[in-house]
TIMARVO-494512 format. One record per residue: residue in three letters; residue number from 0; x, y, z of N, C-alpha, C in turn. Coordinates in pm, whole numbers, m for minus. Layout:
N
ALA; NUM; X; Y; Z; X; Y; Z; X; Y; Z .
...
This chain:
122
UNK; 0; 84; m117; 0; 0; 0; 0; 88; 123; 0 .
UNK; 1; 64; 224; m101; 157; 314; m95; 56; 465; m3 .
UNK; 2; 131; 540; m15; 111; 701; 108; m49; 742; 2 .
UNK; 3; m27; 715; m91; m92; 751; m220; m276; 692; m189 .
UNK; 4; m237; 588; m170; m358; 485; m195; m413; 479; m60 .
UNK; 5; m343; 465; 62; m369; 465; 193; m476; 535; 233 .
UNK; 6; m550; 528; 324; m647; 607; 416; m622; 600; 484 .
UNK; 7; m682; 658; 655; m648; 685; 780; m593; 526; 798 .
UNK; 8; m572; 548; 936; m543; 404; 971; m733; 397; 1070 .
UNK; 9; m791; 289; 990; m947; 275; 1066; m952; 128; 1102 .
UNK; 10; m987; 127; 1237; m1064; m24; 1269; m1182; m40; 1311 .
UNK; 11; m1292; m74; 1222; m1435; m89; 1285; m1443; m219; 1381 .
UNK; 12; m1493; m157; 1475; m1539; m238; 1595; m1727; m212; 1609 .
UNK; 13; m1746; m382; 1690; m1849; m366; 1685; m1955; m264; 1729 .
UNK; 14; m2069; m260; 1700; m2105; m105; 1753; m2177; m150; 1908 .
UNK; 15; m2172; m38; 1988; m2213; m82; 2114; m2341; m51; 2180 .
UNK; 16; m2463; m93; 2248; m2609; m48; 2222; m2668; m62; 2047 .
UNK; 17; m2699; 85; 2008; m2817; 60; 1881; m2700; 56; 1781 .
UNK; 18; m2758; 16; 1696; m2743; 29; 1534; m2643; 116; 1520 .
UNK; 19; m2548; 84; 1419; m2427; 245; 1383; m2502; 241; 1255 .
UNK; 20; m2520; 394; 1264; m2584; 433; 1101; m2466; 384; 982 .
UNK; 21; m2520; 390; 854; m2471; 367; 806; m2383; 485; 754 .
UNK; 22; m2408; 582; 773; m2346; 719; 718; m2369; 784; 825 .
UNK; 23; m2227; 899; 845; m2203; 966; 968; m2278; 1088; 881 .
UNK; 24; m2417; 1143; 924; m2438; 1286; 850; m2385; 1399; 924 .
UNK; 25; m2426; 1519; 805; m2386; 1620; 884; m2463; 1674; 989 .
UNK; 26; m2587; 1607; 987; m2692; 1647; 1139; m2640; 1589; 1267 .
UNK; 27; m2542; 1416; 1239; m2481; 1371; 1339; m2394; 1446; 1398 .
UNK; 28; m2275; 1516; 1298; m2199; 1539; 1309; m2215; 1692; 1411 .
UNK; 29; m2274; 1763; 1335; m2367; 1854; 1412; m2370; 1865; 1566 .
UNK; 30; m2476; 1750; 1639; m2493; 1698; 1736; m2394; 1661; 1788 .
UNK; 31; m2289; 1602; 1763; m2168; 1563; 1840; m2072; 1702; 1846 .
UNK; 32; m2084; 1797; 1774; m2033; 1924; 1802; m2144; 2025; 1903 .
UNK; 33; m2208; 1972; 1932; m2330; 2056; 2063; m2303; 2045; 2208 .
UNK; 34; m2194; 1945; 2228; m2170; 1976; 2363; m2093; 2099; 2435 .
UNK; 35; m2153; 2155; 2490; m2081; 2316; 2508; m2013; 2332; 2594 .
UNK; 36; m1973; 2173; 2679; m1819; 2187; 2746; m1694; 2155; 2647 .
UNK; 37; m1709; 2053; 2592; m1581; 2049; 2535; m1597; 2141; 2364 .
UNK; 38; m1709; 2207; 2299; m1697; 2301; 2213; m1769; 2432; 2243 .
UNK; 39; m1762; 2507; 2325; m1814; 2608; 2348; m1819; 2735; 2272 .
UNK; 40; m1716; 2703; 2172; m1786; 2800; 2087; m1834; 2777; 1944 .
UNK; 41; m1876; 2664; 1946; m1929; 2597; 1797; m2131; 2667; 1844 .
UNK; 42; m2167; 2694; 1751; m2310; 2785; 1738; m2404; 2636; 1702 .
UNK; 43; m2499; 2651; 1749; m2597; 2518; 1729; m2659; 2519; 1557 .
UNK; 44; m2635; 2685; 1497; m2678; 2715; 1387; m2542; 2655; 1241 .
UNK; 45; m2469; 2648; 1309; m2336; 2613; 1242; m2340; 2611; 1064 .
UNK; 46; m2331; 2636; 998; m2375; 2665; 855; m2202; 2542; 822 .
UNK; 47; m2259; 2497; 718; m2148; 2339; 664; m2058; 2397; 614 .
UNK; 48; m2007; 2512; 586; m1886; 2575; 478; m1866; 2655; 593 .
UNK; 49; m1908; 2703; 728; m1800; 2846; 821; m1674; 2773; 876 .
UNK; 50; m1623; 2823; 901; m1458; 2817; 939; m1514; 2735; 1113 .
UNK; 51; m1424; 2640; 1084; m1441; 2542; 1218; m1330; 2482; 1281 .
UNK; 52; m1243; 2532; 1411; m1155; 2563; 1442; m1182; 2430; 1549 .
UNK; 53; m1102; 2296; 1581; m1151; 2248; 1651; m948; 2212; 1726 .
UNK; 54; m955; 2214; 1866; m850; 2199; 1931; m832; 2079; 1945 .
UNK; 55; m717; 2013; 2018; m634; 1878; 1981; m729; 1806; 2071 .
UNK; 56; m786; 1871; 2197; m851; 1841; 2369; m990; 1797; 2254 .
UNK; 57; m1089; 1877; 2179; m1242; 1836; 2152; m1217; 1770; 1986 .
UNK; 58; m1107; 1753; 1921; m1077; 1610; 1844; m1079; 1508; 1889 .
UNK; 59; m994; 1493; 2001; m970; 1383; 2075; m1106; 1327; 2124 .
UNK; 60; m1190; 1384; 2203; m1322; 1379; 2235; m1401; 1339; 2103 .
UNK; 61; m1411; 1404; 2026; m1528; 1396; 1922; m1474; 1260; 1870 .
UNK; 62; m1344; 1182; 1811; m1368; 1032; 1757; m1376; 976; 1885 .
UNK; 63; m1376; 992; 2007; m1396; 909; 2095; m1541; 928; 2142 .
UNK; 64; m1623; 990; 2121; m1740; 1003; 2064; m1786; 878; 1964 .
UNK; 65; m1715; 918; 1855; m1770; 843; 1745; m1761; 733; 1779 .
UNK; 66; m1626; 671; 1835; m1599; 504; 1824; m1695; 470; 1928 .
UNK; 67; m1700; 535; 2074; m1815; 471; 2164; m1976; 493; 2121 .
UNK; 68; m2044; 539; 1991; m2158; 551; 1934; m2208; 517; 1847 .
UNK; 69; m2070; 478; 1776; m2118; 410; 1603; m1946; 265; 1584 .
UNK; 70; m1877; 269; 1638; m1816; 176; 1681; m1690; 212; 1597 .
UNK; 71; m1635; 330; 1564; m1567; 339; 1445; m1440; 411; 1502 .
UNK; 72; m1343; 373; 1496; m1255; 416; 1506; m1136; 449; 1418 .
UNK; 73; m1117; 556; 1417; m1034; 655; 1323; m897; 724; 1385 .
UNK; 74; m813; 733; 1321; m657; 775; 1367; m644; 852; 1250 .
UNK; 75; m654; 1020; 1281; m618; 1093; 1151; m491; 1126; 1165 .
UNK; 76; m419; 1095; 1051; m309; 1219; 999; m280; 1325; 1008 .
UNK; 77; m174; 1379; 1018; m152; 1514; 1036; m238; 1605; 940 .
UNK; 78; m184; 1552; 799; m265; 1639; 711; m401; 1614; 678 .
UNK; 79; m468; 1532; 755; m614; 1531; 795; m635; 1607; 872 .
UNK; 80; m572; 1654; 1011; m651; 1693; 1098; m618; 1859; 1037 .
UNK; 81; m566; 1908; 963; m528; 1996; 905; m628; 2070; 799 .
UNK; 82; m744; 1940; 737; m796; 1959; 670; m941; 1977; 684 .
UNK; 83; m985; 1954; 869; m1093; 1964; 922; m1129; 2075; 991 .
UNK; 84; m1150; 2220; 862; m1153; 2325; 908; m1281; 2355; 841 .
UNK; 85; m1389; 2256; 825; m1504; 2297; 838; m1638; 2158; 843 .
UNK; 86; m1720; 2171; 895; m1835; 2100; 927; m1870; 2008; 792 .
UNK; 87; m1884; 2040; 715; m1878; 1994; 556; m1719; 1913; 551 .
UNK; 88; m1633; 1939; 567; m1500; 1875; 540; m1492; 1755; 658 .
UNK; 89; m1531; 1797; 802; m1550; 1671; 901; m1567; 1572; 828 .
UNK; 90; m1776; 1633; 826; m1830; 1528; 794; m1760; 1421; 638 .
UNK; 91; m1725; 1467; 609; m1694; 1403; 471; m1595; 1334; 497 .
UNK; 92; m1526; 1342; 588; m1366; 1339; 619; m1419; 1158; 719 .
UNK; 93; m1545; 1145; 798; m1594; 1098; 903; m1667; 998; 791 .
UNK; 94; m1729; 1057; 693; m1807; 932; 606; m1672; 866; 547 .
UNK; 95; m1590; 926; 491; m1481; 843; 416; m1393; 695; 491 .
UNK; 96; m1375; 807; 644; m1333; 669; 755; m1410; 566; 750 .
UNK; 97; m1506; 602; 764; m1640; 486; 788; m1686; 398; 650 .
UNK; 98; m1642; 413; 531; m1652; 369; 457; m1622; 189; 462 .
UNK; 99; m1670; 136; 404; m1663; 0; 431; m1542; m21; 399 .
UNK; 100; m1486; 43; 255; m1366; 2; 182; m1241; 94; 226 .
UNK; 101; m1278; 155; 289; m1192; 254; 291; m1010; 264; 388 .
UNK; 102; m979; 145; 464; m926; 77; 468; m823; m7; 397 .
UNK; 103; m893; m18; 273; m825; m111; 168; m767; m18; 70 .
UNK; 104; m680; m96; 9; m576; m25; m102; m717; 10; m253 .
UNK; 105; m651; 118; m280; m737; 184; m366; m863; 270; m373 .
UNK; 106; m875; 258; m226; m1017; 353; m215; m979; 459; m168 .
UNK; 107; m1106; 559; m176; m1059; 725; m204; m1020; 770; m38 .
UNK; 108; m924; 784; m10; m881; 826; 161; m974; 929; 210 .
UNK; 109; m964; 892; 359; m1045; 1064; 397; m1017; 1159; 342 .
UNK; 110; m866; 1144; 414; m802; 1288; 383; m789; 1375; 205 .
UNK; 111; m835; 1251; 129; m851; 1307; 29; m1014; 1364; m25 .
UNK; 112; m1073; 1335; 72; m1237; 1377; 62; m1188; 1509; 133 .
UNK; 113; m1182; 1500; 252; m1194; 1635; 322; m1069; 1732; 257 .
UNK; 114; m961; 1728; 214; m869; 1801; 174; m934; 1830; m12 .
UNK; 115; m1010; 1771; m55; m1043; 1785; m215; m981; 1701; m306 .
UNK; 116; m915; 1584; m290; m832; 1534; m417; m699; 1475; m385 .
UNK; 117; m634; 1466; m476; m507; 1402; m499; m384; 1527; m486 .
UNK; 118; m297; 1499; m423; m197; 1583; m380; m104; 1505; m460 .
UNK; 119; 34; 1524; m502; 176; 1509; m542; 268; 1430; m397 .
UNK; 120; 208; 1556; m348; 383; 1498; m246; 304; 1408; m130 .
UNK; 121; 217; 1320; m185; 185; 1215; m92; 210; 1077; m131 .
C-alpha cells in the first residue's frame, strides 16, 4: 500500500447499544459538536462551509465520541486533521473513515475527501 492509496489508519469495531448508522451525516456530526463543554464556541446554527476551528482536547473527544456511538474508530493524519476546518469537510472526512472500503488499497482516503483530491507529495 503506498502514502498515495492509503487512508487513515481505521478499525471498525463492533457497535455498542443501537445500530451504527450507516453514514455519519452532517446532522450527526452537528450533534456531536453541541456539547458546550468540550466546544463552546461551535453555534448550534453552524452553517457546513464556516470556518471550524476544533482543538487537539475536543478532536480527541469527538472520535472518541464516534468510536463509543457508532463503533468506528479513526486515527487521523496530520494532514487530515489539518484539513478539518469545516463542518462539511469533518463530515466528509468521518463518512470516508467509515466507509466500508476505505481501509483497503485503492479507495478514495479521507483525507482526500476532506482536503479535495489528490496531492503530489503524498
Amino acid at each position: 500500500m503506498t502514502a498515495e492509496t492509503a487512508g487513515p489508519p481505521v478499525t471498525e469495531a463492533a457497535p455498542r447499544g443501537a445500530a451504527a448508522p450507516t453514514v455519519l451525516t452532517t446532522g450527526l456530526v452537528r450533534e456531536l459538536l453541541s456539547d458546550r463543554k468540550i466546544f463552546p464556541g461551535v453555534p448550534d446554527n453552524l452553517d457546513e462551509d464556516a470556518e471550524l476551528v476544533l482543538d487537539s482536547l475536543g478532536l480527541v473527544w469527538l472520535l472518541h465520541v464516534v468510536e463509543e456511538r457508532y463503533g468506528l474508530i479513526v486515527e487521523p493524519r496530520d494532514e487530515d486533521i489539518a484539513n478539518l476546518t469545516s463542518l462539511r469537510r469533518l463530515t466528509e472526512f468521518l463518512g470516508a473513515a467509515g466507509a466500508p472500503d476505505s481501509a483497503g488499497a485503492g479507495a478514495a482516503s479521507a483525507s482526500d475527501a476532506a482536503g479535495g483530491g489528490e496531492r503530489g507529495d503524498r
